[in-house]
Backbone bond lengths (Angstrom), bond angles and torsions (degrees), N, CA, C in turn:
res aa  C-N    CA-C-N  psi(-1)  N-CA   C-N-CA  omega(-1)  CA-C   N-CA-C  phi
1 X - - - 1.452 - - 1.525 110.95 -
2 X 1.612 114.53 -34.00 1.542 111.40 -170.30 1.492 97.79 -71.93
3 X 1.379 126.25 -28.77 1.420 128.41 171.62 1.590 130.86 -46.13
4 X 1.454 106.44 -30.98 1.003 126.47 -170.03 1.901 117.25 -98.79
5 X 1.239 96.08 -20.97 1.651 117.93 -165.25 1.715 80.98 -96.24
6 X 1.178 134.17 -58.95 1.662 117.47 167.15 1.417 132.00 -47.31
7 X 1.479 119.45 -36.02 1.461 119.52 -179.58 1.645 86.53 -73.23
8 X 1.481 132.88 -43.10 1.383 102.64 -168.60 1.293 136.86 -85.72
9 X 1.401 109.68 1.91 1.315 146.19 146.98 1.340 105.54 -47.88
10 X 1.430 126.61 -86.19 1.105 126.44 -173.38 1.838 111.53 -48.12
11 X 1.331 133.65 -29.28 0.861 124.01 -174.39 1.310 104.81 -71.08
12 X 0.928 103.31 -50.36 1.964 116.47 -162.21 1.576 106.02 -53.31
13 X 1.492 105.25 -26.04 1.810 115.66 -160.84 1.362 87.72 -93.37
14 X 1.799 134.10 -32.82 1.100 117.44 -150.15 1.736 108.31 -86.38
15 X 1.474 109.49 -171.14 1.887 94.07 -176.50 1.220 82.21 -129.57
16 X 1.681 113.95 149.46 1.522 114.49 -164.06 2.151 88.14 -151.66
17 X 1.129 95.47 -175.83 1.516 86.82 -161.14 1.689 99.99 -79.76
18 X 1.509 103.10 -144.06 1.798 113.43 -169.78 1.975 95.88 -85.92
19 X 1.061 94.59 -21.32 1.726 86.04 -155.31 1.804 100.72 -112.45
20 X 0.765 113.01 -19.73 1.479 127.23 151.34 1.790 112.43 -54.34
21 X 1.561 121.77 -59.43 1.190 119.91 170.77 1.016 110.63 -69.48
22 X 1.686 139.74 -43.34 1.328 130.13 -162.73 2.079 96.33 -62.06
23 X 1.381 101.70 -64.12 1.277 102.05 -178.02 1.657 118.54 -20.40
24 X 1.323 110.36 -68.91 1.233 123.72 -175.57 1.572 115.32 -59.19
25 X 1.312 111.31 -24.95 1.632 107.88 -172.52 1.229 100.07 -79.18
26 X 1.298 107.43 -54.59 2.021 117.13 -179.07 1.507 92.46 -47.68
27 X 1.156 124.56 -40.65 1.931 91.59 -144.83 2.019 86.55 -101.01
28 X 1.507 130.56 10.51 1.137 129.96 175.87 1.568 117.27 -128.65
29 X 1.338 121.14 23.59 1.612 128.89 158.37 0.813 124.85 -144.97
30 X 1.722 119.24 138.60 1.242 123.55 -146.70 1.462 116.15 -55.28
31 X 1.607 104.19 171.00 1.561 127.23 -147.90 1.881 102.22 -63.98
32 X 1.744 93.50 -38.93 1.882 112.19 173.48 1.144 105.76 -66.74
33 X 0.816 143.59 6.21 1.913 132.57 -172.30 1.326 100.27 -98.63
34 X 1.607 120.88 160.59 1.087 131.81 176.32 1.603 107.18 -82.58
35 X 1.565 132.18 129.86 1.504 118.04 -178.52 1.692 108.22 -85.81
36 X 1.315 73.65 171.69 1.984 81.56 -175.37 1.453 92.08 -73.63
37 X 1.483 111.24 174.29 1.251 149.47 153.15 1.542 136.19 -134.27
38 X 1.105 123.00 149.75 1.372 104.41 164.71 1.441 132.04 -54.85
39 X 0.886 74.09 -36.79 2.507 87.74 177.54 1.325 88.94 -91.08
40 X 1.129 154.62 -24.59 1.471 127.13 168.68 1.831 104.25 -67.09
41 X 1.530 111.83 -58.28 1.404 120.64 -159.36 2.635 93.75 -45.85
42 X 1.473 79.66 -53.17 1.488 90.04 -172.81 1.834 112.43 -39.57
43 X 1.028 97.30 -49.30 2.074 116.58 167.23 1.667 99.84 -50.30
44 X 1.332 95.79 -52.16 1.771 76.22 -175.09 1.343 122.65 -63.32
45 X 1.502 90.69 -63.73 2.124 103.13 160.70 1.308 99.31 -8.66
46 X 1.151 114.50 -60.38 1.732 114.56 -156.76 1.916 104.79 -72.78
47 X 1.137 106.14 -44.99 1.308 115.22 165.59 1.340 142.24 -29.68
48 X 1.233 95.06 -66.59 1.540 124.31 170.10 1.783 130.59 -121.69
49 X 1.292 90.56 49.61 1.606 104.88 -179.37 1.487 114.91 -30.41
50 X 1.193 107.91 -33.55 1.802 107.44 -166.63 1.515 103.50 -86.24
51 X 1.382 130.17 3.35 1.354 124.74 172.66 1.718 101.97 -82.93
52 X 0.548 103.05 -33.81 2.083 110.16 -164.77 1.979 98.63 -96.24
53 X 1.599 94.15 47.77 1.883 88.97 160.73 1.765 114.40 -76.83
54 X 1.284 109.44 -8.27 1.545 100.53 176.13 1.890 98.88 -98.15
55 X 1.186 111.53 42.28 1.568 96.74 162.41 1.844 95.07 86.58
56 X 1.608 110.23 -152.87 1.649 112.45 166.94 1.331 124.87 -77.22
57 X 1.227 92.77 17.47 2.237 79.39 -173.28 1.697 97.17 -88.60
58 X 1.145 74.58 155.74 1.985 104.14 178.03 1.663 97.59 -97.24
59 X 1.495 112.97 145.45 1.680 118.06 138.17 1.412 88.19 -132.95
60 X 1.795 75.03 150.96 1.462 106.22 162.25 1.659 127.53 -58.14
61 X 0.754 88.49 -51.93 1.799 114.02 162.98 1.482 107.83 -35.18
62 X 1.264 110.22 -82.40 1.557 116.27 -171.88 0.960 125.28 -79.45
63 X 1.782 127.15 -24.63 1.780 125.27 -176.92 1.755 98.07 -110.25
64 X 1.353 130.91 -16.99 1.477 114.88 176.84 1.398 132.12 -49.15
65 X 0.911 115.33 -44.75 1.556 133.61 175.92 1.402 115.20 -54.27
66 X 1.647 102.54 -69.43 1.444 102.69 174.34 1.330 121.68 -61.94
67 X 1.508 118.94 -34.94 1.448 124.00 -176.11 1.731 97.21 -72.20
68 X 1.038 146.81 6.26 1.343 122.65 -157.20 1.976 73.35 -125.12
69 X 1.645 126.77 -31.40 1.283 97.68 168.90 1.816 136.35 -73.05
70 X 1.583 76.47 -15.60 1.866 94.70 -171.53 1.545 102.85 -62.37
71 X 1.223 98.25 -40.19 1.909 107.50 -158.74 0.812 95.38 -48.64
72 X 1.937 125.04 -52.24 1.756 115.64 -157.66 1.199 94.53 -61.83
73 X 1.584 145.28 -55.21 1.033 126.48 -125.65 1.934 92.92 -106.55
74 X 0.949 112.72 21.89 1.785 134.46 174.67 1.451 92.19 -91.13
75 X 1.429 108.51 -75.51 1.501 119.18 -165.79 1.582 120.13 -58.44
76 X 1.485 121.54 -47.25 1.417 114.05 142.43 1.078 141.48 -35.18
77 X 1.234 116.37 -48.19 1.712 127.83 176.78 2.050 102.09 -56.16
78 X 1.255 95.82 -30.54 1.525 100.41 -160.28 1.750 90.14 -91.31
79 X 1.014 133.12 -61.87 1.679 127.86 165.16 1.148 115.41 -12.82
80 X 1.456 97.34 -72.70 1.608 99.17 178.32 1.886 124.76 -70.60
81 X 1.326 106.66 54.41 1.524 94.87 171.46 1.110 82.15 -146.22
């Protein structure tokens, strides 16, 4: 098990491209959440410039959290028009 709790460690810490994270976020938060997109992820980029000092890579680690609060208030904004 401790074997396994490190590879997912290492994933979560590592930075992997746009479609690599989208994959993984969709298929690991719950069913109610809004899913990523590419044109959503791109909105954030724009958002929060100071998360992306390594260029475009995503971690799980560092943009999930916040991206999983942004979305709702992405996906609302977009409802209502």
């Amino acid at each position: 098990m401790k074997g396994k709790k490190n590879i997912n460690a290492e994933f979560n810490e590592a930075f992997t491209t746009v479609e690599v994270f989208i994959e993984y976020y969709n298929k690991n938060i719950p069913a109610t959440y809004p899913k990523a997109t590419e044109k959503a992820l791109a909105a954030f980029r724009v958002s929060y410039p100071g998360l992306f000092e390594k260029g475009e890579s995503w971690s799980i680690d560092k943009h999930r959290k916040r991206l999983m609060d942004w979305l709702t208030s992405y996906h609302e904004a977009i409802e209502q028009k």
